[in-house]
C-alpha positions, 0 to 999 in steps of 0.5 A: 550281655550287650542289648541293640536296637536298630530301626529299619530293621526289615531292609536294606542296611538295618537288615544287614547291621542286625546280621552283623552284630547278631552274637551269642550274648547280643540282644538285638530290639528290631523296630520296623513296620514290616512285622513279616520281614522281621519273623523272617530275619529272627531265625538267623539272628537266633542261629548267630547266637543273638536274641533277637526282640521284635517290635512292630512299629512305625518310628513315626508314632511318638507314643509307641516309640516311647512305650517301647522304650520304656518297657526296654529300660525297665528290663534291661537299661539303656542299649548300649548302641542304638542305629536310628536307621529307619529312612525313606527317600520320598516320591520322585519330585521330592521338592513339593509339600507333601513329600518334604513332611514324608520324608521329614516325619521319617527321617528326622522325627523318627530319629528324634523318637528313636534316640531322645527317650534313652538319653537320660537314661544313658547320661545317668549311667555315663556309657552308650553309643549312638549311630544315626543313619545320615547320607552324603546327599546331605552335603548338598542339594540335589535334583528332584531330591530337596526332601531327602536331602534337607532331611540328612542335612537337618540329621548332621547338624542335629548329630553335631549338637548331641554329640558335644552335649552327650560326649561328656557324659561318656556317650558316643554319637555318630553320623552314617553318611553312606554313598550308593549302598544296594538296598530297596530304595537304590534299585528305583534309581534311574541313573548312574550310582557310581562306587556302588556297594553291597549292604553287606560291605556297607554294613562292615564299614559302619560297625568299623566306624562305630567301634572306633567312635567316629563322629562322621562315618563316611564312605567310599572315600572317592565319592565322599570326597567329590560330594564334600567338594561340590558342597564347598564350591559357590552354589551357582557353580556347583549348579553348572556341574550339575547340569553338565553331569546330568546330560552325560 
């Protein structure tokens, strides 16, 4: 018997990760605010053979987070995989206050309140796996999208810190940096997404990653590269690239 919580269970990759490891002797805790998406999804996870817990809950509310967690611990131990991947992306001009704590609350404290309680637990018992839903817009700042960028960034420097802290108590932590996946937040781009995938091509990729206990799970290759070069490049210069990519 193995026991996984995924948050952002109700869309897009968490959907499509819930699918991918629902199996017979798998429980599957999903956490989301969308309480109907998630009735939706139980029956096929029960047809997979997993058993499927759902909890309604925003990632963002620390005390609820943690009352889960608790009620977890005490019935079954410590997952042994846990995806935060809970996200927003924020409104279009992601530059301004209000949006940068939005997006801040979800994404990196809704990480914190995901992962944080279950460390001790998993350090005690010497086992568990970690995934963290970061994205290669963490490389570099873009655009209009300050908030969700700084948001990854601040995830990957975050998940390299836990992992040299949890690696030698047996746990493994790994970052998700996904290119353009199709999900809800992608359809209200308004401008090229090269190398789109499906959610569930993505989500084979992630599983791939996390079973063979990458510290960084990146794709696709090409798009990953690019991002990873233009964050290298002296900051003036990658704004030129920019601009000149923007206008075509």
């Amino acid at each position: 018997m193995s026991t996984i919580l995924i948050t952002g269970a109700s869309s897009g990759l968490g959907w499509g990760l819930a699918l991918l490891y629902a199996e017979p002797g798998v429980t599957l805790h999903l956490v989301a605010r969308r309480s109907e998406r998630l009735r939706t999804l139980a029956p096929l996870l029960v047809e997979a053979g997993a058993r499927p817990v759902l909890h309604e809950i925003d990632v963002r509310d620390r005390k609820k987070m943690e009352e889960m967690a608790a009620g977890i611990l005490t019935t079954s131990g410590p997952p042994s995989l846990i995806i935060a991947n809970a996200g927003v992306r924020g409104e279009e001009d992601g530059n301004d206050f209000r949006t940068m704590e939005q997006v801040f609350d979800t994404n990196v404290l809704g990480v914190l309140n995901t992962v944080m309680p279950f460390i001790p637990a998993m350090k005690e018992e010497g086992r568990g796996r970690i995934a963290v839903m970061g994205s290669l817009a963490g490389y570099r700042g873009l655009p209009k999208g300050g908030a969700y960028c700084a948001s990854k960034a601040a995830l990957a420097a975050w998940t390299d810190a836990v992992r040299y802290e949890a690696e030698p108590f047996g746990i493994t932590v790994s970052l998700i940096n996904p290119g353009y996946v199709v999900t809800e937040m992608t359809r209200k781009n308004r401008y090229p997404m090269p190398f789109l995938l499906t959610v569930t091509e993505a989500a084979r990729r992630i599983r791939a990653g996390i079973t063979k206990g990458r510290a960084r799970i990146e794709f696709p290759l090409p798009l990953a590269l690019i991002v990873r070069t233009l964050a290298l490049l002296p900051p003036r210069l990658g704004d030129r690239i920019l601009r000149m990519t923007s206008r075509k």
